[in-house]
SERO-4910 file (N, C-alpha, C, O; in steps of 0.05 Angstrom, whole numbers):
BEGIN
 pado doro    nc1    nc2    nc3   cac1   cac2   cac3    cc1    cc2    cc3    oc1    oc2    oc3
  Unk    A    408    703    730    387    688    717    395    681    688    387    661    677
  Unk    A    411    699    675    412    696    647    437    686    647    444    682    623
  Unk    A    448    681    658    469    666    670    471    634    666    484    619    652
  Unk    A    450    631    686    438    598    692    414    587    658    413    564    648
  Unk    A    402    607    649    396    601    617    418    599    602    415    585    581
  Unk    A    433    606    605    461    597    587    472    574    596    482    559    579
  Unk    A    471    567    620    485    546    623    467    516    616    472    493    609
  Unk    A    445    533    622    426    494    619    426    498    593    433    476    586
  Unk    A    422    510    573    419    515    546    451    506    534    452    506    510
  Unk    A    468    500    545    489    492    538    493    471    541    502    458    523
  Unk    A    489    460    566    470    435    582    460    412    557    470    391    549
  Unk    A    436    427    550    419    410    537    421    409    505    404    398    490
  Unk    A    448    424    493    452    421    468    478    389    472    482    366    463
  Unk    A    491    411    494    518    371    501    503    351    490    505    338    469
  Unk    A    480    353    515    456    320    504    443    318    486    430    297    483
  Unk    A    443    337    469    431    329    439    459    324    424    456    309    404
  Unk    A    479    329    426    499    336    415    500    301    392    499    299    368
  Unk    A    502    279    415    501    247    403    476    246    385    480    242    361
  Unk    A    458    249    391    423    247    364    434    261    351    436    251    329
  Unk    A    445    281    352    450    303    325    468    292    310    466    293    285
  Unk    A    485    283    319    511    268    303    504    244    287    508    238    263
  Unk    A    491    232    307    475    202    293    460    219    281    467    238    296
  Unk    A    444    230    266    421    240    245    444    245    218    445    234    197
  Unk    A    465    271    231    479    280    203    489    257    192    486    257    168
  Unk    A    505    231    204    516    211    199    499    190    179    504    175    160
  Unk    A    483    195    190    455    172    173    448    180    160    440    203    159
  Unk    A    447    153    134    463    127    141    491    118    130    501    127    110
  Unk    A    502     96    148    527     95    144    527     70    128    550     61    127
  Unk    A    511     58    116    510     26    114    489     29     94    482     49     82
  Unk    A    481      1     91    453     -2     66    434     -7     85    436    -18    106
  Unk    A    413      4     75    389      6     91    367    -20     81    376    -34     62
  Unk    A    352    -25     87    330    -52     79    311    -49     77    298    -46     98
  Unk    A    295    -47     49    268    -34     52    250    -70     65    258    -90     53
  Unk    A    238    -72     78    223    -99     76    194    -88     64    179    -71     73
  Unk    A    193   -104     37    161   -108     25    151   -133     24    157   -153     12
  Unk    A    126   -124     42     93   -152     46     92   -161     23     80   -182     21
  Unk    A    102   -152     -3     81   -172    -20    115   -175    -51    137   -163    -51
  Unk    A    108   -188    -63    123   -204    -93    130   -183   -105    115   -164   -107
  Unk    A    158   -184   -115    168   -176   -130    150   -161   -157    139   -179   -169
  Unk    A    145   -144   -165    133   -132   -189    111   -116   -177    102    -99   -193
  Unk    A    101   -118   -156     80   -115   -151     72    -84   -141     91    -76   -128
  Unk    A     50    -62   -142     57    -35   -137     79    -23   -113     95     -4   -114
  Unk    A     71    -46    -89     92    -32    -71    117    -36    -77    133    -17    -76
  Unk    A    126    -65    -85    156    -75    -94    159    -50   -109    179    -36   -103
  Unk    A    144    -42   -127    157    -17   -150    163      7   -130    186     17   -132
  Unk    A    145     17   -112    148     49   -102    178     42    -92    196     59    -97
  Unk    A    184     19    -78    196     24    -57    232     20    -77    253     32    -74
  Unk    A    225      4    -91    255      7   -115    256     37   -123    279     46   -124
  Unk    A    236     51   -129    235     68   -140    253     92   -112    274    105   -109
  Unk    A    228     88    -97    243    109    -65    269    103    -59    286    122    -56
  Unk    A    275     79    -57    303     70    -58    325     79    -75    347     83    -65
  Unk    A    321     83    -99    338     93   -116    345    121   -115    364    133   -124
  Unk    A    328    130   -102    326    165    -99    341    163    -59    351    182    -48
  Unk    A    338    144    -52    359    144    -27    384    150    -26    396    170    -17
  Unk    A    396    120    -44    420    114    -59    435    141    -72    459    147    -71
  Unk    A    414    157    -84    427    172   -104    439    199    -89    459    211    -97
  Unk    A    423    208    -63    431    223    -43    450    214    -22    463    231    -10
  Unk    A    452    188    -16    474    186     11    486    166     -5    507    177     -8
  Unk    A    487    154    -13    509    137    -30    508    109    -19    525     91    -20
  Unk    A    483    110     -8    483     84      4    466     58     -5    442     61    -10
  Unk    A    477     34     -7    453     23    -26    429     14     -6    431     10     18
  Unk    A    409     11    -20    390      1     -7    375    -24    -16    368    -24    -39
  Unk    A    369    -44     -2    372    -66    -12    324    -76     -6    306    -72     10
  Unk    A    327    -86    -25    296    -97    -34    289   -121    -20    298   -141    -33
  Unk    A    278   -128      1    275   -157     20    247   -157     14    236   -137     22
  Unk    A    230   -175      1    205   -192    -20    196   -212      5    200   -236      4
  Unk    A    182   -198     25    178   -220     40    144   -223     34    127   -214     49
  Unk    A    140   -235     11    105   -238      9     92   -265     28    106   -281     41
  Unk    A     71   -265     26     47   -279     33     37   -270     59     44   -247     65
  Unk    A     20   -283     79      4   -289    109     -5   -256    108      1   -242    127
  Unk    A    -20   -243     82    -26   -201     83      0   -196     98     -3   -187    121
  Unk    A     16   -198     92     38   -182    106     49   -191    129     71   -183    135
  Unk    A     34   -208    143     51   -206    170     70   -215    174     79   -212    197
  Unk    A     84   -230    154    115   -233    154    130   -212    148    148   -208    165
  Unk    A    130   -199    132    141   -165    133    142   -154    153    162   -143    163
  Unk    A    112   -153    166    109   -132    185    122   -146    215    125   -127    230
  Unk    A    129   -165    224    139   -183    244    174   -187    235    192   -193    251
  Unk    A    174   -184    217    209   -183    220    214   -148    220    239   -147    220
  Unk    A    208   -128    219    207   -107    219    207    -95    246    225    -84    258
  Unk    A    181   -101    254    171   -109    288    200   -112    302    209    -92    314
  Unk    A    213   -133    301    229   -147    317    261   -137    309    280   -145    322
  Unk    A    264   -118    285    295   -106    284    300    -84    297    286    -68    311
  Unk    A    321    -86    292    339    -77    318    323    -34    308    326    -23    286
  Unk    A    312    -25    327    318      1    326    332     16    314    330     38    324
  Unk    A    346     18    297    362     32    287    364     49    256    385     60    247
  Unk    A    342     48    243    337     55    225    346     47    199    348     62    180
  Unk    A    353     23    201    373      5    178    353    -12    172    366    -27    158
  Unk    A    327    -23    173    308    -37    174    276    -25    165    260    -16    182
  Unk    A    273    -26    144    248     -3    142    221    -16    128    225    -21    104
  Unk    A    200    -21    136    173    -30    119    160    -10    105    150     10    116
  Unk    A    160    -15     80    149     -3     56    119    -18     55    120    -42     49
  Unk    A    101    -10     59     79    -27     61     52     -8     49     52      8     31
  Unk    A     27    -20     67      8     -3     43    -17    -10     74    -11    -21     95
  Unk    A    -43      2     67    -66      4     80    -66    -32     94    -67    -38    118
  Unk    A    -63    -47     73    -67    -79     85    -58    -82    105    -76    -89    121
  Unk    A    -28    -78    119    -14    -81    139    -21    -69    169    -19    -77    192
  Unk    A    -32    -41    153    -33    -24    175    -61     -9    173    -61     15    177
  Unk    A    -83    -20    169   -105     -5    171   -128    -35    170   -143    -43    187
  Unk    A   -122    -43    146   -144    -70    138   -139    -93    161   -156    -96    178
  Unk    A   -119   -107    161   -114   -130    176   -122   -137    199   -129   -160    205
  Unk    A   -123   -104    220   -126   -111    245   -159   -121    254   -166   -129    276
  Unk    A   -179   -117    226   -204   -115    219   -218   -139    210   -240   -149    216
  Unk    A   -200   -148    194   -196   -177    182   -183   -207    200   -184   -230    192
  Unk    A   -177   -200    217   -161   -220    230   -164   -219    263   -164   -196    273
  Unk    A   -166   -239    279   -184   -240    302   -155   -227    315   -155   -207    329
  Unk    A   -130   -243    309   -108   -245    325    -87   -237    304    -87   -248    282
  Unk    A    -62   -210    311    -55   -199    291    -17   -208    304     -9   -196    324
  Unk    A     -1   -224    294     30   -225    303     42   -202    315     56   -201    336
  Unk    A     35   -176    296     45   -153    315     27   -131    325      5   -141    329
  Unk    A     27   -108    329      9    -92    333     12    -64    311     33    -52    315
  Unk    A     -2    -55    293      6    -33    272      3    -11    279     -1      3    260
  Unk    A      3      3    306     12     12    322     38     18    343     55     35    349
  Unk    A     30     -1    347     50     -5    387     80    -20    380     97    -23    397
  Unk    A     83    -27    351    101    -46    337    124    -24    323    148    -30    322
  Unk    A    113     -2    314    124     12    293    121     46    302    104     55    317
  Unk    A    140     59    288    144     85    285    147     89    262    166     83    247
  Unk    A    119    105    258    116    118    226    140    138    221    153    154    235
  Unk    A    141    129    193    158    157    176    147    163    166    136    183    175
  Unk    A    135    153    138    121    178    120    105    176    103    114    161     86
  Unk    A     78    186     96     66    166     75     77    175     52     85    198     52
  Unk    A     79    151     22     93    160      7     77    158    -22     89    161    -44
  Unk    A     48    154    -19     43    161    -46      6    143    -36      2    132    -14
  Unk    A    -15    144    -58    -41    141    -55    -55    135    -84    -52    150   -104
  Unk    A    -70    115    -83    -79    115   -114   -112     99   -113   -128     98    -94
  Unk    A   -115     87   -140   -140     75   -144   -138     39   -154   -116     28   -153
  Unk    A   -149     32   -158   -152      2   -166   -174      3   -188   -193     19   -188
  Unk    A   -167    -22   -215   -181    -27   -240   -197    -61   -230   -191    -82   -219
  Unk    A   -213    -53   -240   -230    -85   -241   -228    -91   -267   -237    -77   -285
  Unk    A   -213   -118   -271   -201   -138   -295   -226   -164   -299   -238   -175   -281
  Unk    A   -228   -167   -322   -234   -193   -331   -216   -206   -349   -197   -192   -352
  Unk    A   -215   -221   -358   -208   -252   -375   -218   -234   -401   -240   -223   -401
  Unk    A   -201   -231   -421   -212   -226   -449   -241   -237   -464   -258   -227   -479
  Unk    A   -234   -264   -452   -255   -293   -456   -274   -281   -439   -290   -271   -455
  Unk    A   -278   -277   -421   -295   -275   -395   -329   -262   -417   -324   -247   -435
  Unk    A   -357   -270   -413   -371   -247   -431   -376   -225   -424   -385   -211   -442
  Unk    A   -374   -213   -398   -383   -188   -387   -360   -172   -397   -336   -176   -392
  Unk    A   -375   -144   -418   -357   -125   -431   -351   -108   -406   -328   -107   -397
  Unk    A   -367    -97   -396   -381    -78   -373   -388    -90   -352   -395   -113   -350
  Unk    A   -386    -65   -330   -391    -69   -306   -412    -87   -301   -411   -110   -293
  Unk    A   -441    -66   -307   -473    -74   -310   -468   -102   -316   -471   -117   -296
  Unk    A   -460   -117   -343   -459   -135   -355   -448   -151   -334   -465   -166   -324
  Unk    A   -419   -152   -320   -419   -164   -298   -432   -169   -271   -431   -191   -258
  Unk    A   -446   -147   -263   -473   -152   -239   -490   -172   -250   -502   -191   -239
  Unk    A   -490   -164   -271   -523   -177   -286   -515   -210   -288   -531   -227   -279
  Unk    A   -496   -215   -298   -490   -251   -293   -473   -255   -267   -455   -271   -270
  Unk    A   -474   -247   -249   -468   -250   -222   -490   -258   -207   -490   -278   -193
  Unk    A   -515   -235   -211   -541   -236   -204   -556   -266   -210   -568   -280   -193
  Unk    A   -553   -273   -233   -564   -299   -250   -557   -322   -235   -573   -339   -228
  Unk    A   -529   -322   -229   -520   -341   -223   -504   -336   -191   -479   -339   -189
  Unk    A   -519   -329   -170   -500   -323   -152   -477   -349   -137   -482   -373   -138
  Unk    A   -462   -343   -128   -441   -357   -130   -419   -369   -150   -395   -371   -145
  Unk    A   -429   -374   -165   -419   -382   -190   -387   -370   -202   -367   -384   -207
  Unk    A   -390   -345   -204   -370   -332   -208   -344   -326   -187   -347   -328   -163
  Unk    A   -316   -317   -200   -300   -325   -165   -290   -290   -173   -297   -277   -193
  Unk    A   -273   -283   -152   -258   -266   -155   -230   -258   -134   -231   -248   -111
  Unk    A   -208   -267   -149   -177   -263   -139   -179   -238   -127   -195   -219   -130
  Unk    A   -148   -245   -100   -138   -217    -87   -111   -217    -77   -108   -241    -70
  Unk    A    -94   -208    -73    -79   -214    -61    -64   -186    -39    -43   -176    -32
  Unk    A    -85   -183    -37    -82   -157    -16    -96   -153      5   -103   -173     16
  Unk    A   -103   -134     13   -127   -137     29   -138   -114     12   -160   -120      2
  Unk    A   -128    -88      5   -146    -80    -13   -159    -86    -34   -182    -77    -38
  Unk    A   -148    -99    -46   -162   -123    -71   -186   -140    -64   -203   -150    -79
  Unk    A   -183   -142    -36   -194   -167    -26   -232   -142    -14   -256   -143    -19
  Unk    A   -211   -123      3   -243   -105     10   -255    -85    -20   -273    -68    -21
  Unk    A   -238    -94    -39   -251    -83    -58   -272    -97    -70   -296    -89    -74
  Unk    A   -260   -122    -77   -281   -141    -81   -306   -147    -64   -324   -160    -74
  Unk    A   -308   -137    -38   -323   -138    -23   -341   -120    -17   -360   -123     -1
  Unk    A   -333    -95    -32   -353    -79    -26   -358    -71    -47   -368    -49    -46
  Unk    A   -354    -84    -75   -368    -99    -95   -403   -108    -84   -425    -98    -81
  Unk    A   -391   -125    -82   -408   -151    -77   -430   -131    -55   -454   -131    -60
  Unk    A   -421   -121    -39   -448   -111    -18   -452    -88    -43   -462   -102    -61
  Unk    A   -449    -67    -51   -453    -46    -59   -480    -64    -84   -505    -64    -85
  Unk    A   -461    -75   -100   -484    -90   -124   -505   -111   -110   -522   -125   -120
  Unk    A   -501   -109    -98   -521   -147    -80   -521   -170    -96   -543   -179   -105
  Unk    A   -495   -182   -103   -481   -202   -115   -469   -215    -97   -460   -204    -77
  Unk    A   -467   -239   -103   -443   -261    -90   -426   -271   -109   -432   -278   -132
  Unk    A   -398   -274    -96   -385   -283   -108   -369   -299    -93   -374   -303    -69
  Unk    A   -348   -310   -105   -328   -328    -85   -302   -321    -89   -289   -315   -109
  Unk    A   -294   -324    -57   -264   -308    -59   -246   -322    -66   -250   -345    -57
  Unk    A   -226   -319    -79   -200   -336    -78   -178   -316    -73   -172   -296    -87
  Unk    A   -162   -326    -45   -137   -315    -37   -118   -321    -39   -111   -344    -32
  Unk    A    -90   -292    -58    -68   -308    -74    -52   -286    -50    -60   -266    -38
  Unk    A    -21   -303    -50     -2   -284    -34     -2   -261    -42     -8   -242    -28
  Unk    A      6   -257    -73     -3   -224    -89    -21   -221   -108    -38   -236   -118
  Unk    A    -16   -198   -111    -37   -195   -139    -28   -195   -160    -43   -191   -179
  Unk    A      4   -202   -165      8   -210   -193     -1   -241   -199     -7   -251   -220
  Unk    A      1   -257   -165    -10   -279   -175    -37   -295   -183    -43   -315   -195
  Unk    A    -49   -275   -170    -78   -273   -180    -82   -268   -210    -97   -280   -225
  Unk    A    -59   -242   -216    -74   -239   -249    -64   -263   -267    -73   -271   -289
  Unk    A    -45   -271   -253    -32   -297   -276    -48   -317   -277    -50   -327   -300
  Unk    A    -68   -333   -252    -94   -342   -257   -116   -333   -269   -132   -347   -281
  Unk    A   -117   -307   -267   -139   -295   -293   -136   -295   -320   -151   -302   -338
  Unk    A   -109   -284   -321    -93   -293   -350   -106   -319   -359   -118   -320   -381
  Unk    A   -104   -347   -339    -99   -367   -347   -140   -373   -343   -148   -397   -347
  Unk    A   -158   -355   -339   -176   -363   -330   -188   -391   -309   -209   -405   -310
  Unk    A   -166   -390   -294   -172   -405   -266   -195   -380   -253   -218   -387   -246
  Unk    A   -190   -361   -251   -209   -337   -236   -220   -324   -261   -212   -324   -284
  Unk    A   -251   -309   -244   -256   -297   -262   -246   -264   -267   -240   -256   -289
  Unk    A   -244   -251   -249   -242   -227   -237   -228   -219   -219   -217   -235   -204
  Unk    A   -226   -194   -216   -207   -189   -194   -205   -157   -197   -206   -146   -219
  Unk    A   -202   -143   -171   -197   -119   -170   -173   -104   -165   -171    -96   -142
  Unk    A   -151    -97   -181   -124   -103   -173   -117    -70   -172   -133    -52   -176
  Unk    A    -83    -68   -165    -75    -41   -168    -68    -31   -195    -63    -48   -213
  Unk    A    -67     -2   -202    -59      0   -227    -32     -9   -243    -29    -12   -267
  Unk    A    -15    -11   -221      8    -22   -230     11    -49   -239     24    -57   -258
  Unk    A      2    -57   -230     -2    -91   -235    -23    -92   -250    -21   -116   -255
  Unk    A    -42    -85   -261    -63    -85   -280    -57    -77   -308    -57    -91   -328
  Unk    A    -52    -50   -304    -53    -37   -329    -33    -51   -353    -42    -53   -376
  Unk    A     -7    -59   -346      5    -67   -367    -13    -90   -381    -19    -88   -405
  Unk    A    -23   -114   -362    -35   -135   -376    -58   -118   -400    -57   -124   -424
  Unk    A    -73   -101   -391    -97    -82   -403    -82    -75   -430    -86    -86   -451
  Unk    A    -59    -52   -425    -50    -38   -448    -42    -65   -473    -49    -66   -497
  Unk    A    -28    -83   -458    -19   -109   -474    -45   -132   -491    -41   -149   -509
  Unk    A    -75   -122   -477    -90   -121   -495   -100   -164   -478   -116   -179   -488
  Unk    A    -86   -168   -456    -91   -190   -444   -112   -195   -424   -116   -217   -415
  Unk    A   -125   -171   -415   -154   -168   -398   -164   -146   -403   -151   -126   -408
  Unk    A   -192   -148   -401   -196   -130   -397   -213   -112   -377   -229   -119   -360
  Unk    A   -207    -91   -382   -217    -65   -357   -251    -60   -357   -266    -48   -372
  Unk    A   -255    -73   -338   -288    -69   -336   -287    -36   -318   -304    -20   -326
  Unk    A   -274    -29   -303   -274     -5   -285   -249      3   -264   -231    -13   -258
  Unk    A   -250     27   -255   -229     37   -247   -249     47   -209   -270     59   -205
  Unk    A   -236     38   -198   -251     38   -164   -253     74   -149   -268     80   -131
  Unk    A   -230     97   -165   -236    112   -153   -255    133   -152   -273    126   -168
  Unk    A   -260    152   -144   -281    167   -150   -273    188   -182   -287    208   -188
  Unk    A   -252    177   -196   -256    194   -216   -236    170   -244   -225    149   -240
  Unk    A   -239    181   -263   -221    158   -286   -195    160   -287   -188    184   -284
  Unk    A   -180    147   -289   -146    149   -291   -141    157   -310   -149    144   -329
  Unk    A   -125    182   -317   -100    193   -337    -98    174   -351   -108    172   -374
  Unk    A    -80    151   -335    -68    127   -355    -82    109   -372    -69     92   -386
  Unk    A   -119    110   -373   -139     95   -376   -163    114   -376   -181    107   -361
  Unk    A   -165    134   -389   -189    146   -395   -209    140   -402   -230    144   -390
  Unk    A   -208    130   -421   -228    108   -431   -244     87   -407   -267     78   -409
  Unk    A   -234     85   -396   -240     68   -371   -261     79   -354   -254    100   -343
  Unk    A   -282     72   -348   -302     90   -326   -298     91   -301   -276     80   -299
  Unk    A   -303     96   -285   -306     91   -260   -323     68   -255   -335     58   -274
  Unk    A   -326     57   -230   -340     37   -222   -370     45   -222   -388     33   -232
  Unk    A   -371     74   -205   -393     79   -199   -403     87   -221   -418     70   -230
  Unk    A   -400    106   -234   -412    108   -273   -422     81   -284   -443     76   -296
  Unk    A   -401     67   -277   -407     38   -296   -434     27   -291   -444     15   -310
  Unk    A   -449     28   -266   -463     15   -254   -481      6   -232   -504     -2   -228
  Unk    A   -447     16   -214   -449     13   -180   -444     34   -169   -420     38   -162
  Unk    A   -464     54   -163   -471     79   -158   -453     76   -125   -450     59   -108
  Unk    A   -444    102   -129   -428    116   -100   -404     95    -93   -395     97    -70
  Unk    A   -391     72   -113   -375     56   -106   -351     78   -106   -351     98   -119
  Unk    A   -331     69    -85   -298     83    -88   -281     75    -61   -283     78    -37
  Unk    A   -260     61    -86   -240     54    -65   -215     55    -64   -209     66    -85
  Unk    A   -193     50    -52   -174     57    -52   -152     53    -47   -154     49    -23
  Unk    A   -124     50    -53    -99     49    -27    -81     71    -23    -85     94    -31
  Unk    A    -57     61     -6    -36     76      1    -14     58     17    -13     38     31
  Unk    A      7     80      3     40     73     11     50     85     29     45    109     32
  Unk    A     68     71     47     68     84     68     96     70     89    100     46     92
  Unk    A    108     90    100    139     72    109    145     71    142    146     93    153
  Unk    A    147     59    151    147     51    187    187     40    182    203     34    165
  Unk    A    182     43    215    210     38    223    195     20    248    171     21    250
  Unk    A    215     -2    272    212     -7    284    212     10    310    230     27    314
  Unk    A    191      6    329    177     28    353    204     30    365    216      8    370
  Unk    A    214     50    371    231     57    395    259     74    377    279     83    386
  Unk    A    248     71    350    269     70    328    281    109    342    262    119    354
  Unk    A    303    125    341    314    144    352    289    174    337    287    175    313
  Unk    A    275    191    351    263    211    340    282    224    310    274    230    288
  Unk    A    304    225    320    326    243    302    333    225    278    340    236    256
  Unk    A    333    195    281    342    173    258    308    173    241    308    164    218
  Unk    A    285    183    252    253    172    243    258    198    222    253    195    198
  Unk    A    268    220    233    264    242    217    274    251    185    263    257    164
  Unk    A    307    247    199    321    248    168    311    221    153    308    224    129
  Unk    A    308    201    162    294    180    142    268    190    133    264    183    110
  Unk    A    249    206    144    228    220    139    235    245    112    218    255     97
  Unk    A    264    249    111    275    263    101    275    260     76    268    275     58
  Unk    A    285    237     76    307    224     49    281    213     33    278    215      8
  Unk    A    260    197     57    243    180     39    222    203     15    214    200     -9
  Unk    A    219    225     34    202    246     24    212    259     -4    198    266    -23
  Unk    A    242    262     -1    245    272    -26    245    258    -49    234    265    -70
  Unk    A    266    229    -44    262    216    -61    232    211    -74    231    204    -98
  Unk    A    211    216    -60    182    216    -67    172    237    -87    152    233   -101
  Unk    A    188    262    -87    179    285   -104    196    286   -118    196    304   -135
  Unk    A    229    261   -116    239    273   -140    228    263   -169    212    245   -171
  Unk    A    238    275   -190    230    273   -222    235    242   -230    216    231   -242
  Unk    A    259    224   -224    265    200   -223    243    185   -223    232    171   -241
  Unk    A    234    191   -187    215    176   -180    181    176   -190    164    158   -188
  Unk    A    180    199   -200    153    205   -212    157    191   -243    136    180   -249
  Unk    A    175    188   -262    176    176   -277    173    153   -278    159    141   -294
  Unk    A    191    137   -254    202    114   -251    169    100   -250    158     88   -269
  Unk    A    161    104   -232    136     95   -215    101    108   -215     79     98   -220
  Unk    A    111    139   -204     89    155   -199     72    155   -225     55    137   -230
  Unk    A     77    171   -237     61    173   -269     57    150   -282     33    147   -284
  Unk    A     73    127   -296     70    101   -306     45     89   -294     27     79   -309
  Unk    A     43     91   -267     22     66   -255      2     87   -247    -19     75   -244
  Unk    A     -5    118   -242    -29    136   -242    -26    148   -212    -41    165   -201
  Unk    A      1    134   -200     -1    135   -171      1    168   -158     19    183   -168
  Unk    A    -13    176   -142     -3    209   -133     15    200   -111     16    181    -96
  Unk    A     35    231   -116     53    228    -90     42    246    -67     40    270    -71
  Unk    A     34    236    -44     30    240    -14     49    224      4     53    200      9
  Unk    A     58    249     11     77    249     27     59    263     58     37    275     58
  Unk    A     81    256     83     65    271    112     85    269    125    100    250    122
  Unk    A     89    287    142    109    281    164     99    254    185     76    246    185
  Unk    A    118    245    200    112    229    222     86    221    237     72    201    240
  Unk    A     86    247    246     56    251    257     31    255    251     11    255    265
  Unk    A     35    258    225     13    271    202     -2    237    200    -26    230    203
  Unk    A     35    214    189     19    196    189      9    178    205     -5    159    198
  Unk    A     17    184    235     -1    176    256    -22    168    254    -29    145    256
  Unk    A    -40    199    249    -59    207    257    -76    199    235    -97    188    238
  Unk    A    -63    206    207    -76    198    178    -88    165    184   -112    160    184
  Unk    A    -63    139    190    -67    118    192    -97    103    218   -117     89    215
  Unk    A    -84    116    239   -113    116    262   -146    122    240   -164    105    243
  Unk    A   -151    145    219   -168    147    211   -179    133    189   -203    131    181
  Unk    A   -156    124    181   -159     95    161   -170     78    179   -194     74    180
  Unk    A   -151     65    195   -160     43    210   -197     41    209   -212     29    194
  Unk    A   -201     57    230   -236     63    228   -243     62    200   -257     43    194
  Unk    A   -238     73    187   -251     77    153   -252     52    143   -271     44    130
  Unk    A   -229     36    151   -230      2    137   -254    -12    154   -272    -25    143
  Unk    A   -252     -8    176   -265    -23    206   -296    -25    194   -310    -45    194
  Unk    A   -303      4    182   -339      4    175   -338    -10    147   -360    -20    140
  Unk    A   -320    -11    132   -322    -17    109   -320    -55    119   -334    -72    109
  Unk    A   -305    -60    135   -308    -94    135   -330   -104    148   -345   -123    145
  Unk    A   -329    -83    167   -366    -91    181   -387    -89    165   -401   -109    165
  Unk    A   -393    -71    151   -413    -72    124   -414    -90    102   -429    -96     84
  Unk    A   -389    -99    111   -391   -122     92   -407   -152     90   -418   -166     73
  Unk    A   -397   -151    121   -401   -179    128   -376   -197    139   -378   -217    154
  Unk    A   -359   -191    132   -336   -207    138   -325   -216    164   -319   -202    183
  Unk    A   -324   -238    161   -314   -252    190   -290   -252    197   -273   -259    180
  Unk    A   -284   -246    220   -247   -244    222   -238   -267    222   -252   -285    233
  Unk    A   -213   -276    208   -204   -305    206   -186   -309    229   -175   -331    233
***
């Protein structure tokens, strides 16, 4: 008997023997982060940032592919459709893979059945911006001429979190407003800049510099508590709009079928680069962002409970799938 356990046990290391080799080997090449949304923008930053901390461990470069506009689904459909092999990777956020399928009647891929999670790689809050010009100092002050004038006022997005932030705005205060949808949210703030829009609820990364630079300003911060980087700043719900809080997250997929052993050490590489010091400088701390990280499965299961979490938040809204 102990015989025949030795032998299948010898058996079944042969057949791991190729996954194992392919894992220690990887990667041999430059890898491709694909990001949904413009250059500058919080995820373009994590994922330069994760990238650099790749590079700096396997020596491999990794290259930045800016595929913005349609919420992602050009990212997420060329991602979809590469080759298995872990040389192809979406750096993406809640929009792609939690909001969209909620928002949209008919989705190009499935954020599921399309992809094999690696790892989530970090979680944060969103600032509500005005126009310097704009008169609402404060939150209140903004309900209050919203109220006056419903419709009247617009407010930019270029995410889908931006976009259900603004929206559950609007239900939370019992205001209307009008949406305007930009490929990102840097291009949204560059119309606020320019006061084409009035408002907008953006990420911290893409906000705060315009704020610190003294070019909009910060009516409120969406999560349940004030940012480090913006103390001064209230919360939404303080400001006004009692029990408001919202949120995103980063998060990295491979294409479905991608090798268990190639999902992992990329699970590997992406994770540390996530806690290393580089990366917390580079990215993490600057923009307020926390690093959350999960294994594979963790973010399965994490993303499935998003999904739902977005699902009541768009149904309460009102929103019609386009």
């Amino acid at each position: 008997m102990n015989r025949f356990h030795s032998i299948a046990l010898a058996a079944a290391t042969l057949a791991l023997a190729p996954a194992l080799a392919q894992a220690q080997a990887f990667p041999e090449k430059a890898i491709t982060f694909v990001v949904p949304f413009a250059a500058g923008t919080a995820t373009d930053q994590i994922a330069r940032a994760i990238g650099n901390g790749v590079t700096a461990e396997t020596r491999q470069p990794v290259v930045i592919d800016n595929k913005a506009g349609a919420s992602g689904f050009i990212a997420s459909q060329q991602v979809a459709k590469a080759a298995p092999d872990g040389y192809t990777v979406l750096i993406t956020t809640n929009t792609t893979h939690a909001a969209n399928e909620h928002l949209f009647k008919k989705l190009p891929y499935d954020p599921v059945k399309d992809f094999s999670p690696i790892g989530a790689l970090g979680k944060g809050g969103q600032i509500m911006v005005v126009n310097p010009a704009f008169p609402a100092k404060t939150v209140a002050e903004f309900v209050a001429l919203a109220k006056k004038e419903p419709g009247k006022y617009t407010f930019g997005s270029g995410s889908s979190s931006s976009r259900i932030a603004g929206e559950l705005l609007q239900q939370m205060a019992d205001i209307k407003l009008l949406h305007v949808p930009y490929k990102s949210n840097t291009l949204a703030v560059t119309d606020l800049l320019g006061g084409q829009i009035n408002m907008m609820i953006t990420d911290a990364a893409t906000g705060l510099p315009q704020i610190k630079g003294g070019k909009l300003r910060a009516l409120g911060v969406s999560g349940a508590s004030r940012s480090p980087l913006a103390p001064e700043v209230p919360t939404i719900a303080e400001a006004g709009v009692k029990g408001y809080e919202m949120g995103y997250w980063f998060a990295a997929y491979a294409p479905a079928k991608t090798p268990a052993v190639v999902v992992k050490r990329l699970n590997e590489l992406l994770t540390r680069a996530a806690k290393s010091e580089a990366a917390k400088a580079a990215f993490y701390e600057p923009t307020g962002t926390e690093v959350f990280t999960t294994s594979p499965e963790e973010l399965a299961k994490f993303q499935i409970g998003e999904s739902q979490k977005w699902g009541r938040i768009v149904k309460a809204a009102g929103i019609e799938a386009e």
